[in-house]
C-alpha positions as CSV (number, residue, x, y, z in Angstrom):
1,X,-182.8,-25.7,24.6
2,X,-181.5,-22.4,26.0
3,X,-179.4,-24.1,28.9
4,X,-177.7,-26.9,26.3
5,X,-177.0,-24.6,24.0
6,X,-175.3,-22.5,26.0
7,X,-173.7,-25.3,27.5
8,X,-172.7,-26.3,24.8
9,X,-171.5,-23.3,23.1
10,X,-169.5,-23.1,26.7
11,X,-168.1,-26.1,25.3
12,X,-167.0,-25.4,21.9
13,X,-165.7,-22.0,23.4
14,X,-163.8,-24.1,25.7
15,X,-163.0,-27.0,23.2
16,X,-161.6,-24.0,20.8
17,X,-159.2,-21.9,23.8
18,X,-158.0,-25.4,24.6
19,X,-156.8,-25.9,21.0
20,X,-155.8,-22.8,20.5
21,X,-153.3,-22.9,23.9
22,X,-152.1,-26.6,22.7
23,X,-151.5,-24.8,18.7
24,X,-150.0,-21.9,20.8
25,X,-147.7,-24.2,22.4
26,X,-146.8,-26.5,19.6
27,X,-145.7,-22.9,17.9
28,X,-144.0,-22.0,20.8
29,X,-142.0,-25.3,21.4
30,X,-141.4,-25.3,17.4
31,X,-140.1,-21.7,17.7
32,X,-137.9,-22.6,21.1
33,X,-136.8,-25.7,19.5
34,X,-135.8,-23.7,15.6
35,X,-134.0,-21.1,17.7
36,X,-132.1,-23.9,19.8
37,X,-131.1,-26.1,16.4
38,X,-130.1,-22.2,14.9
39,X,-127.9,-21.9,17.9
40,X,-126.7,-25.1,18.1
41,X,-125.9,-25.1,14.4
42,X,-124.0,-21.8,14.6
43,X,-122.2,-22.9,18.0
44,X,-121.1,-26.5,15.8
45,X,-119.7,-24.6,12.8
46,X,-117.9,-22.2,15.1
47,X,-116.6,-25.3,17.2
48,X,-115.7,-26.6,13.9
49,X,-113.6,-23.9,12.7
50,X,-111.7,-23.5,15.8
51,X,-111.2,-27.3,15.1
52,X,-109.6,-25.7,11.9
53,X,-107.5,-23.7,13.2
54,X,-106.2,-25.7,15.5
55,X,-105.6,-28.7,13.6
56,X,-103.7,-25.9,11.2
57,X,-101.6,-24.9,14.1
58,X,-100.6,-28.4,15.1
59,X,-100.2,-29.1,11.7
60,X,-98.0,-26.2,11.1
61,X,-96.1,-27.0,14.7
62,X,-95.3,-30.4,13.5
63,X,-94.2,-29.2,10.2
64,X,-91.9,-26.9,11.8
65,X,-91.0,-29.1,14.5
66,X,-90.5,-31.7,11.6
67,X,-88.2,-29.0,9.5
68,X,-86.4,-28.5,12.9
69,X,-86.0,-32.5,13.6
70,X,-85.0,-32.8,10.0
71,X,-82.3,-30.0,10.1
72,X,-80.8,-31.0,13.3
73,X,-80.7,-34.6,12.6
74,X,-78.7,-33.5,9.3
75,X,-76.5,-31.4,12.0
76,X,-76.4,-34.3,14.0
77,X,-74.9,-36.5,10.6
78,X,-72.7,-33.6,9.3
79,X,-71.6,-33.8,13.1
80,X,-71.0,-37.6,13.8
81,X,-69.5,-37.4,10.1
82,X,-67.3,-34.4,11.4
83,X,-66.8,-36.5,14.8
84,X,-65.8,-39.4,12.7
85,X,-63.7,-37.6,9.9
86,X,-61.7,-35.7,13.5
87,X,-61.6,-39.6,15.0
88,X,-60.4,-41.0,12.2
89,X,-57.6,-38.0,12.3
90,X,-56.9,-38.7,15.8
91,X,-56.6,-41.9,15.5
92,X,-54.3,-41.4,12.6
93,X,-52.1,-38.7,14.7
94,X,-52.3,-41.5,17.2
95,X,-50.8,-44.0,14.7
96,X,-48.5,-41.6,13.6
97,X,-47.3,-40.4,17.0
98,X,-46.8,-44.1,18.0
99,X,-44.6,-44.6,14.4
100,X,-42.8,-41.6,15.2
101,X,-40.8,-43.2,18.4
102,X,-39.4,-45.8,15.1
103,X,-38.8,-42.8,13.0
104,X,-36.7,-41.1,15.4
105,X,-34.9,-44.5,16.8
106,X,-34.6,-45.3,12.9
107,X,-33.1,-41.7,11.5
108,X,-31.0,-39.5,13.7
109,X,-31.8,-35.3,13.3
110,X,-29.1,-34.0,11.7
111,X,-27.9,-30.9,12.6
112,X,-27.7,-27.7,11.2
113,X,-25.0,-25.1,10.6
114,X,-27.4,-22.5,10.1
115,X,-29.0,-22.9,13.7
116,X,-26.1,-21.4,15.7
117,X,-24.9,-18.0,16.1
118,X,-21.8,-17.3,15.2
119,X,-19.5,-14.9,17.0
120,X,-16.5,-13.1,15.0
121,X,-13.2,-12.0,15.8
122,X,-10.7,-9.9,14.0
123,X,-7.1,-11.6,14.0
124,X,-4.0,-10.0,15.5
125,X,-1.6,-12.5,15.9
126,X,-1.5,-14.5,12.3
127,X,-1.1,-12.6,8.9
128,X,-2.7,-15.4,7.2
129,X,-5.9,-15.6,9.7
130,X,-8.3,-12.7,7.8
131,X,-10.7,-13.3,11.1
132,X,-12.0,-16.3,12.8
133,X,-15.5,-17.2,14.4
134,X,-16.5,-19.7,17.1
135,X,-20.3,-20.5,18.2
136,X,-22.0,-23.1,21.2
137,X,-21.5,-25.9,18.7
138,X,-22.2,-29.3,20.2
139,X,-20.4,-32.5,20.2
140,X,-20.7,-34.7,17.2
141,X,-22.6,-37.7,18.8
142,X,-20.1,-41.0,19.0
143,X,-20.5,-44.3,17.9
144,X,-17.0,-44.7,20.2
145,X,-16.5,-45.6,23.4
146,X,-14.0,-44.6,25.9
147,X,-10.6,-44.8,26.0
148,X,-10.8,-43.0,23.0
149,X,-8.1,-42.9,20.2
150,X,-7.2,-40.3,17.8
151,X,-7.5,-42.5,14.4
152,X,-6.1,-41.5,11.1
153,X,-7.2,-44.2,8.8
154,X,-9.7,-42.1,6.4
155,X,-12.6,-45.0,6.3
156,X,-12.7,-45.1,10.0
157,X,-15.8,-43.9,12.3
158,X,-13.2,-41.7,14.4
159,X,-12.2,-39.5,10.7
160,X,-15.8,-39.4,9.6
161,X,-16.6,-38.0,13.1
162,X,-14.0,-35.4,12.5
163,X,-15.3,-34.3,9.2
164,X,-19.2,-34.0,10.4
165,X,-17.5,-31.7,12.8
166,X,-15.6,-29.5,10.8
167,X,-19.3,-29.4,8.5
168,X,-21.4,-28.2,11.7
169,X,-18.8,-25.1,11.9
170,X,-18.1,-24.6,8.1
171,X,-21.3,-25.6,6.5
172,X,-19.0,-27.7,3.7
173,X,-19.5,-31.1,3.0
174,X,-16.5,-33.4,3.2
175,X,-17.1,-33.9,-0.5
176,X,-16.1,-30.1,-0.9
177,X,-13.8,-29.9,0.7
178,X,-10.3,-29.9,-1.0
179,X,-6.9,-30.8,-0.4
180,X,-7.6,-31.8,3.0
181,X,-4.9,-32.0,5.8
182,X,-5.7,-33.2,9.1
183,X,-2.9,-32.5,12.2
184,X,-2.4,-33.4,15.7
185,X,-3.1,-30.6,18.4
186,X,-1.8,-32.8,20.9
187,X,-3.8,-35.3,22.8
188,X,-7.6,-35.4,21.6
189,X,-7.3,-32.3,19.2
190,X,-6.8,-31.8,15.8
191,X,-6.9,-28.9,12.9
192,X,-8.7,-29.3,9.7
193,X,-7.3,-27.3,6.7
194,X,-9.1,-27.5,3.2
195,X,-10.0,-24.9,0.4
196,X,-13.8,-24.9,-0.2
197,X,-14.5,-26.5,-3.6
198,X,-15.2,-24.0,-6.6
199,X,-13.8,-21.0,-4.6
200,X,-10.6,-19.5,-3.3
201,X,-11.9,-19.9,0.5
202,X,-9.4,-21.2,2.7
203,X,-11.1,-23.0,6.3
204,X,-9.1,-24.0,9.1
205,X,-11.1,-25.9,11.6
206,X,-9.8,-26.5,15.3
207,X,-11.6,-29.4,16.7
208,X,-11.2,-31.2,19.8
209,X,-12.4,-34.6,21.2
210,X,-15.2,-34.4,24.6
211,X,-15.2,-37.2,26.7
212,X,-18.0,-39.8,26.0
213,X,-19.5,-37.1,23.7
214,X,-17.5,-37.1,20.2
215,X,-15.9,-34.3,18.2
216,X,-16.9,-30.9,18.9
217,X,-15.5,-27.7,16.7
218,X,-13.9,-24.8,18.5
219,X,-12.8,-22.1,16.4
220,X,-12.9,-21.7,12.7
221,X,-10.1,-19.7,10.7
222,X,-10.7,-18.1,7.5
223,X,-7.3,-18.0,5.9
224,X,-6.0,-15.9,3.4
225,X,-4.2,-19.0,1.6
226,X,-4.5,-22.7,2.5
227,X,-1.2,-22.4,4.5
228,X,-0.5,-26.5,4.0
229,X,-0.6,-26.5,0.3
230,X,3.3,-27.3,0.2
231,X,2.4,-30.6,1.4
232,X,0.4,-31.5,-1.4
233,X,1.9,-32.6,-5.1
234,X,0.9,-29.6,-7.4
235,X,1.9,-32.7,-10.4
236,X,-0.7,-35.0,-9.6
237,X,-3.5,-33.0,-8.3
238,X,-4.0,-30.2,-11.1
239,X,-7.5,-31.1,-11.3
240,X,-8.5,-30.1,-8.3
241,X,-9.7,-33.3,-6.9
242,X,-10.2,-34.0,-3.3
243,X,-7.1,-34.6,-1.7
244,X,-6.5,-36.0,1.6
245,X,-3.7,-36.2,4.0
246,X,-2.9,-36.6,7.7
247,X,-0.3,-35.3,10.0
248,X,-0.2,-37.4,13.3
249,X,1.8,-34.9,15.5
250,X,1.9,-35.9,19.6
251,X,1.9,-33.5,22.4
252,X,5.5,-32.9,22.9
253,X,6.0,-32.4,19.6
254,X,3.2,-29.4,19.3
255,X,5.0,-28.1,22.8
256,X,8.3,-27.6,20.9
């Protein structure tokens, strides 16, 4: 009885440190295992929040990258509207720069007293001359052709001709001027005489005739009286119309 009971208290001894190593180890695998599912909680939730924040950050980026889209594609319209409003402009200078050849073929530039400078002279010689000025005036451009002849018909191209040229140098319309007399220089030259309408400003216009050119003015003379007036019927022009009259007068006749 001795030896099986201390067998068998050997046993249950034995029986017991085993169960106590295999609850010692359950414990310790529980414990291992509750620390690893802490730590693999805690290393989720932190993976998770830097999810968070990046996901916030590329939301963010694409938001900004959306604004920046947005804004330049509105650039990009106000441009191509831009583009097309400065097309549509060129191609409307274009259009006009391709009517303007017409416009100039269709209306001549007229030109303009006021655009040359005039150079002044006191006068010595005549009583009746208070001074006189001359400038670089050009031609009147000619419907004529050459041989040219003096004409004194007053509906004629040739006296209209005359008359633009004694505007350029006076800056008075033929309209204005009054009592109008016209006289030979000798061969392609004449002298335009004529009070200015509404004053007491006597004009004397030398003008002479350029080959395949037209009528150019020479020398204008501001008179103290209109020095042809005698030729004119004080009866029949006491209204101070526009009178006109002509004086053919040929070279050997001006020589004398």
């Amino acid at each position: 009885m001795n030896d099986y009971d201390s067998t068998y208290s050997r046993s249950r001894r034995f029986e017991k440190k085993r169960k106590n190593r295999k609850l010692l180890i359950i414990f310790v695998s529980l414990a291992v295992i509750g620390i690893l599912l802490f730590i693999g909680s805690q290393v989720t939730a932190y993976l998770m929040f830097q999810d968070t924040d990046a996901n916030d950050a590329v939301e963010e980026t694409v938001t900004d990258e959306n604004v920046e889209t947005s804004e330049s594609s509105s650039e990009d319209s106000e441009g191509e509207s831009q583009s097309g409003s400065n097309e549509k402009t060129i191609d409307e200078g274009d259009e006009e720069e391709v009517s303007a050849p017409e416009t100039e073929e269709a209306v001549e530039p007229s030109l303009n007293p006021n655009d040359y400078e005039l150079t002044f002279q006191e006068s010595n010689e005549d009583e009746n001359v208070i001074s006189s000025y001359s400038s670089a005036w050009p031609a009147i451009e000619t419907a004529q052709s050459e041989p040219h002849v003096t004409s004194w018909e007053q509906d004629s191209v040739d006296w209209q001709e005359m008359l633009e040229a004694a505007t350029l140098a006076t800056d008075i319309k033929a309209a204005d001027m009054l009592y109008l007399w016209v006289s030979g220089n000798g061969a392609d030259s004449v002298s335009a005489t004529f009070t200015k309408r509404g004053t007491d400003e006597h004009f004397r216009v030398d003008i002479d005739w350029v080959e395949n050119q037209g009528w150019q003015p020479q020398k204008v003379d501001l008179l103290v009286e209109h020095d042809q007036m005698d030729r004119f019927n004080s009866d029949s022009n006491e209204d101070g119309t526009n009178t006109e009259a002509t004086e053919e007068t040929d070279t050997s006749e001006t020589a004398e």
